[in-house]
N, C-alpha and C positions, 0 to 999 in steps of 0.2 A: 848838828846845826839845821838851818831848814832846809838846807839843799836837799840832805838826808832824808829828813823827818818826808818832804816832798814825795823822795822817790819811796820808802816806805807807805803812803797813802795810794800813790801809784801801785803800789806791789799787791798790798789790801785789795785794790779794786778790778785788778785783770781778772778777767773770765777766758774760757777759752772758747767762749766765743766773739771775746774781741779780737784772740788769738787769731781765730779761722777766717774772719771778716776783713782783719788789718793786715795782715803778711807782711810785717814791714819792720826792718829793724833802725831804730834809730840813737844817733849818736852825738850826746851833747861837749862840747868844748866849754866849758866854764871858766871865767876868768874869777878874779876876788874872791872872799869870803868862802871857804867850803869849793872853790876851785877846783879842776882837772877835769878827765875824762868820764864821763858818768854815761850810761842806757838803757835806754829801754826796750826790749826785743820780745816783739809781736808776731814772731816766727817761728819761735823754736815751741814743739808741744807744753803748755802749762804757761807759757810767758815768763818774763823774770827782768828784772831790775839791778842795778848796781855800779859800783865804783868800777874803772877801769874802762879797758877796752871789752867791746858786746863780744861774745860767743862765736857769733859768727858776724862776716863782715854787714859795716851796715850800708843800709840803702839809702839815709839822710843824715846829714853831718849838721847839726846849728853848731856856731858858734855866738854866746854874749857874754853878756854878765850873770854871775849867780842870783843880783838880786832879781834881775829881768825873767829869767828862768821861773822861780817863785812867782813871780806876781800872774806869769803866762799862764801856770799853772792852779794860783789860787781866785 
């Protein structure tokens, strides 16, 4: 879905030096469409993306909607 397809562009585009710059893990709450727990963690070496709870805890929590996510993002 796009929520996915989103965080896969996401994945594609992390350097590690947005790693080294952003030290920041964050943690999306999706409601609708492609819903649940997704993140993005800008902490751990390499970066990485994904379903679920982050790796390590995070330091910013959103909650919205999926489509809101997507559009913030595209």
């Amino acid at each position: 879905g796009p929520v996915a397809e989103t965080f896969r562009v996401i994945q594609g585009a992390m350097t590690e030096e947005y790693v080294r710059s952003t030290q920041g893990v964050f943690q999306f709450e999706l409601s609708g469409d492609d819903g649940g727990t997704w993140y993005i963690d800008l902490k751990t070496k390499g970066g990485s993306t994904g379903f679920g709870k982050p790796p390590v805890t995070a330091d910013v929590v959103m909650s919205m909607s999926s489509a809101d996510f997507v559009k913030m993002f595209t």
